[in-house]
C-alpha positions as CSV (number, residue, x, y, z in Angstrom):
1,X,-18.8,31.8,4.8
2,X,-17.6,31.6,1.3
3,X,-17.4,28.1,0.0
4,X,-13.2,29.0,-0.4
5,X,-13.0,30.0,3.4
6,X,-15.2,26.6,4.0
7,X,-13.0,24.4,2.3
8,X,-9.8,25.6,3.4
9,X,-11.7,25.1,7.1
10,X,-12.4,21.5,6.1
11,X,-9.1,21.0,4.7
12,X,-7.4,22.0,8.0
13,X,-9.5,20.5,10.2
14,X,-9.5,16.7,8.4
15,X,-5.4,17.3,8.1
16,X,-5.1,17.9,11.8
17,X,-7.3,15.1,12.4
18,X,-5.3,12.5,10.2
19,X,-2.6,13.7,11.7
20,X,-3.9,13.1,15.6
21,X,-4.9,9.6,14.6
22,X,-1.9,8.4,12.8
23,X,0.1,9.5,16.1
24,X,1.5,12.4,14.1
25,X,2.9,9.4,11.5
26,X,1.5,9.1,8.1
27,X,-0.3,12.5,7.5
28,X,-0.9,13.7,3.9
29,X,-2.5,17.0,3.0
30,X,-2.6,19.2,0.6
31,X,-4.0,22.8,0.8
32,X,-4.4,23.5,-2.8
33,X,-6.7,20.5,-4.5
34,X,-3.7,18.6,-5.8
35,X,-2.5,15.0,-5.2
36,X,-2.1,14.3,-1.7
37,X,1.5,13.3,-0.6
38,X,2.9,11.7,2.7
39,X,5.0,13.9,4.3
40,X,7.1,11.7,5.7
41,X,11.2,11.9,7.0
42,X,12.5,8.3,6.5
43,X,14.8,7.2,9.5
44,X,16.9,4.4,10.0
45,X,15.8,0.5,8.9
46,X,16.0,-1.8,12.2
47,X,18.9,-3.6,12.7
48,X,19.2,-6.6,11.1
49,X,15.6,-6.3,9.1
50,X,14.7,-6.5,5.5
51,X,11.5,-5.4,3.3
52,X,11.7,-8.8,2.0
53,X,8.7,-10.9,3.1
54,X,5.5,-12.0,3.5
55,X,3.2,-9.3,5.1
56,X,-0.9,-9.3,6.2
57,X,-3.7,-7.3,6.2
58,X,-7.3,-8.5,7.0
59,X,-8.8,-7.2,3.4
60,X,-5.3,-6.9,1.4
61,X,-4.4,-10.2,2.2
62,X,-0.9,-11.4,1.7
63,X,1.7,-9.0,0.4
64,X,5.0,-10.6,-0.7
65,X,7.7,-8.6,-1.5
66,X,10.9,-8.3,-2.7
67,X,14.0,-6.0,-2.2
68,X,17.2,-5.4,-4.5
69,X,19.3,-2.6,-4.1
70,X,16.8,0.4,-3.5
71,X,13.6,-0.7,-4.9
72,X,11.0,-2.8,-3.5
73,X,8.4,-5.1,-5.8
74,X,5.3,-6.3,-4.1
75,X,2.1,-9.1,-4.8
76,X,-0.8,-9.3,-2.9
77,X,-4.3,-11.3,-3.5
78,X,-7.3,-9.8,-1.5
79,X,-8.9,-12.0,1.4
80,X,-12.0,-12.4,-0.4
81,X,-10.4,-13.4,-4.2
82,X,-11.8,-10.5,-5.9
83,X,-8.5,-8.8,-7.0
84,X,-5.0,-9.0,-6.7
85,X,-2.1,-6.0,-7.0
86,X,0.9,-5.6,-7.8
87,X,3.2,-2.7,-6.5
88,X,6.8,-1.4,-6.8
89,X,8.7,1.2,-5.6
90,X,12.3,3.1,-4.0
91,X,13.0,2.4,-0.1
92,X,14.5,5.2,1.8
93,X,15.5,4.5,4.9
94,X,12.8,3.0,6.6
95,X,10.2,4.6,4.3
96,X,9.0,3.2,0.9
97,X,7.4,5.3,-1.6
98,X,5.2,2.7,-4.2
99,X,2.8,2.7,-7.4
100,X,0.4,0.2,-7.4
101,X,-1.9,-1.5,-9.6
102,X,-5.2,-3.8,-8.5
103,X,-6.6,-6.1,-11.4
104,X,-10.5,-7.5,-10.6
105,X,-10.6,-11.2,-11.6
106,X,-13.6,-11.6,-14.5
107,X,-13.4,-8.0,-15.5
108,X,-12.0,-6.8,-18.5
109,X,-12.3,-2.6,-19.4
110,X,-10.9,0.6,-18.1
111,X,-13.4,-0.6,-14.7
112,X,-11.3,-3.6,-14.1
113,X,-8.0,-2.1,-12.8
114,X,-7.5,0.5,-10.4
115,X,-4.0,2.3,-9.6
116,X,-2.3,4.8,-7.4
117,X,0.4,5.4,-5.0
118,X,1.3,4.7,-1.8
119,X,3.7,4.6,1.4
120,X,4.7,2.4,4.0
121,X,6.8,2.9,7.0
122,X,8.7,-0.3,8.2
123,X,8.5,-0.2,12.5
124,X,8.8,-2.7,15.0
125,X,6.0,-2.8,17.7
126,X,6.2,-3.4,21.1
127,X,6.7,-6.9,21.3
128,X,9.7,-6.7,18.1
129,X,7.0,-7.9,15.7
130,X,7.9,-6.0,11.8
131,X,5.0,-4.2,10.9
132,X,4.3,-1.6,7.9
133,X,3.0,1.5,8.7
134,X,0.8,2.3,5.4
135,X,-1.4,4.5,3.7
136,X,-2.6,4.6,-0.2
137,X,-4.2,7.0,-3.1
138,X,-6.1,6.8,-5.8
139,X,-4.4,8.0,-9.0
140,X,-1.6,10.6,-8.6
141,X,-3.0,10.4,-4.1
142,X,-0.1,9.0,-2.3
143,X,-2.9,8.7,1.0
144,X,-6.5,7.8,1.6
145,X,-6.4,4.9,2.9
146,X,-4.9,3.1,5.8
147,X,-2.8,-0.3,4.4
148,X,-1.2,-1.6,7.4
149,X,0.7,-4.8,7.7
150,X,2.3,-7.3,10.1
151,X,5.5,-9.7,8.4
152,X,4.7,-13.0,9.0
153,X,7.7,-15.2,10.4
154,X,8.7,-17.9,8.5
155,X,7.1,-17.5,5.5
156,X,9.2,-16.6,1.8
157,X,7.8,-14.3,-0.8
158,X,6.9,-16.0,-3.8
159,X,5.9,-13.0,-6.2
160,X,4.7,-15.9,-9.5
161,X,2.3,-17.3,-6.8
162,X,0.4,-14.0,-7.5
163,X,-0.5,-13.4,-11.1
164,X,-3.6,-12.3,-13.4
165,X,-5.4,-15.7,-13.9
166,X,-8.2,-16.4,-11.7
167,X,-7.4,-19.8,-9.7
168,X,-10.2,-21.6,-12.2
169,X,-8.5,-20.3,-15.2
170,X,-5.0,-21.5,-13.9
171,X,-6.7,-25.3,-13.7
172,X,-7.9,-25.1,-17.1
173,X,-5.7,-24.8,-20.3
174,X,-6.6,-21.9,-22.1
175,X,-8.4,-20.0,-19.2
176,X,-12.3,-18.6,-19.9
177,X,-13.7,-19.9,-23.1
């Protein structure tokens, strides 16, 4: 088998299986090695719901975001402190399309950020709790990974709560001598 014939194999086989896990959802493929894209159809948004809010994931963390008009601006600090993000992007529907940006606290260079794209679907589960439906890329990859997200109730997004100073450099004036 030529290594052509073996990739396209590959290609079709991990497509069909991303699709069959995501519940024929969020699948992205591509069959000609460019960027990976969702290939999504938005639908209605709830009734009554909003992409503003306060949403977690067990490694992301908190992700508060923000809505106005048709774009959506995001925060999030990881679980573990390491990093925090930043994200923004044009709702459709119940679909959002998103860049993002991750910055690594104490790292300066072209190693210390990371950025791609990204899309969440906004659903309600079984028991009415919001959730986003979510997958990100690397660079111009809009999947890759799987970022899902439940909205917490009662909780406001605070988007300066989130910012590029590691919490011992927001104590001291000045930040890292």
């Amino acid at each position: 088998m030529t290594s052509v014939k073996h990739r396209a194999i590959v290609l079709a086989v991990s497509c069909f299986s991303a699709f069959a896990v995501l519940g024929g959802g969020l699948a992205g493929c591509d069959s000609g090695g460019g960027a990976k894209a969702a290939n999504i159809t938005p639908g209605e948004m709830p009734a009554g719901e909003s992409w503003t809010g306060v949403y977690y994931h067990p490694v992301f963390g908190y992700l508060h975001m923000v809505e106005t008009d048709a774009s959506v601006v995001g925060r999030w600090k990881r679980t573990d402190q390491s990093r925090w993000g930043e994200l923004s992007g044009t709702k459709s529907g119940n679909v959002l399309h998103f860049t993002w940006k991750e910055h690594t606290y104490g790292m300066v260079g072209p190693s210390s950020e990371r950025k791609g794209r990204g899309v969440f679907v906004y659903k309600l589960n079984s028991d009415k709790t919001p959730t986003l439906d979510g997958q990100y890329g690397n660079d111009d990859n809009e999947t890759g990974g799987e970022w899902s997200n439940v909205k917490q109730a009662r909780m406001q997004p605070d988007l300066k709560s989130i910012g590029g100073t590691a919490p011992e450099e927001a104590v001291r004036p000045g930040g890292l001598e």
